[in-house]
C-alpha positions in Angstrom: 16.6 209.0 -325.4 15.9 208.4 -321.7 16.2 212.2 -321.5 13.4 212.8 -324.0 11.2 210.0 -322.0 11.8 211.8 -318.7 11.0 215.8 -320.3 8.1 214.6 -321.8 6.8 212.9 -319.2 7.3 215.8 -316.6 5.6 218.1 -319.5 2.6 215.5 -319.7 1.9 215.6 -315.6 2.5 219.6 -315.7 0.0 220.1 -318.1 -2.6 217.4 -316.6 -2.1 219.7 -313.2 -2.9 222.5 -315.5 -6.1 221.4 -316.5 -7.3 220.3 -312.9 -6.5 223.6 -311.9 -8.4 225.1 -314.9 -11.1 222.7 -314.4 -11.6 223.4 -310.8 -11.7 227.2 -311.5 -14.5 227.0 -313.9 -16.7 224.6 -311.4 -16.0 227.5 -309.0 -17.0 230.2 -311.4 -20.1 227.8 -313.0 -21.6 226.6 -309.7 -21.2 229.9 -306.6 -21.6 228.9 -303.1 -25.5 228.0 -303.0 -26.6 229.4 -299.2 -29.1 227.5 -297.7 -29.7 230.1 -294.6 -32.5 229.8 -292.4 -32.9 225.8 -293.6 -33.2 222.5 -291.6 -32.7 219.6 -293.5 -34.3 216.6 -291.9 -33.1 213.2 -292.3 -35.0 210.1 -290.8 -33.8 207.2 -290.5 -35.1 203.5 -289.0 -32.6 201.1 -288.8 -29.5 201.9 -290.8 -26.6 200.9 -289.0 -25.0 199.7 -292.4 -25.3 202.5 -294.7 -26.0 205.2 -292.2 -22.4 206.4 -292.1 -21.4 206.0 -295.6 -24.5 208.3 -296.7 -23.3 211.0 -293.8 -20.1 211.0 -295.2 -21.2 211.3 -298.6 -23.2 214.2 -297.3 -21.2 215.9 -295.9 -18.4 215.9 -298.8 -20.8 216.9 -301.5 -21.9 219.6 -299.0 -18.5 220.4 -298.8 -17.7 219.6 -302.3 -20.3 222.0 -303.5 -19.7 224.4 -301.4 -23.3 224.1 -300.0 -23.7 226.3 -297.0 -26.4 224.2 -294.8 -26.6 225.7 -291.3 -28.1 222.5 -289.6 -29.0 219.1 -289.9 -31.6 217.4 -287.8 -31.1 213.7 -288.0 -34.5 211.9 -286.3 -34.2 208.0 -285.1 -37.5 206.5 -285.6 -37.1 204.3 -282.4 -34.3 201.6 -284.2 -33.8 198.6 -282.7 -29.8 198.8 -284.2 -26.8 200.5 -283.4 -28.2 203.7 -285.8 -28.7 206.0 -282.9 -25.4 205.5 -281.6 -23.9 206.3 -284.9 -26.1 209.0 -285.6 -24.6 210.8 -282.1 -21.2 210.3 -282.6 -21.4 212.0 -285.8 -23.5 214.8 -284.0 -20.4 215.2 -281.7 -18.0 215.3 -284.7 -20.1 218.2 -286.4 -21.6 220.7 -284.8 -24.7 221.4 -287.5 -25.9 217.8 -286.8 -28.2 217.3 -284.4 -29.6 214.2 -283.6 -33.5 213.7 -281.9 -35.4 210.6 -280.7 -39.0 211.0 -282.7 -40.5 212.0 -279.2 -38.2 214.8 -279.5 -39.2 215.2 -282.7 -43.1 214.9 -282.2 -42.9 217.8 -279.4 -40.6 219.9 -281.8 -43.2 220.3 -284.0 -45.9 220.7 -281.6 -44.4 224.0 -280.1 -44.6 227.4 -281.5 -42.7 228.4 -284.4 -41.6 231.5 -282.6 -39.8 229.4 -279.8 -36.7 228.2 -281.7 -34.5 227.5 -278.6 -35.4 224.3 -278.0 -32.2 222.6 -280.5 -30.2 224.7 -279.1 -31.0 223.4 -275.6 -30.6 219.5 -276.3 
């Protein structure tokens, strides 16, 4: 009897890994890679040291999740008086499509040309 208990246990979690395999091939097939090329997404954010890195991490996941292909993130601190810069850098060193900017930064961003596009990749 134990026998039959074990067997049909084993069978139960082979075919549950079954379906999550089956499952995660037709969320492949259903949703393809979405490419977001050529686009900035721009976060700002004001004083949000306590849910600014639970809402990066999200991000990023369901970016990864999804298998969203987002070539940069510009994250702009609008002069916080927290720890949210701090955290917003430290991620920017962890990732290499973040990139974090002051709103001075930012203001003189969008002032330049739209032809010169070096200047992110000088900060």
């Amino acid at each position: 009897m134990l026998d039959f208990i074990l067997t049909s246990i084993l069978w139960i979690l082979a075919l549950y890994g079954l379906f999550e395999i089956l499952k995660t091939i037709v969320h492949v097939h259903k949703y393809p890679r979405s490419s977001f090329t050529d686009t900035s997404f721009v976060i700002t954010v004001h004083n949000q040291e306590n849910s600014i890195e639970y809402f990066l991490r999200l991000f990023i996941y369901k970016m990864l999740y999804d298998n969203l292909s987002i070539p940069e993130i510009i994250i702009v601190d609008l002069n916080s008086s927290d720890n949210t810069l701090n955290i917003i850098r430290t991620f920017s060193r962890d990732f290499c499509f973040i990139t974090v900017l002051t709103l001075d930064e930012y203001l003189s961003l969008l002032k330049q040309p739209a032809s010169n596009e070096s200047y992110l990749t000088n900060l």
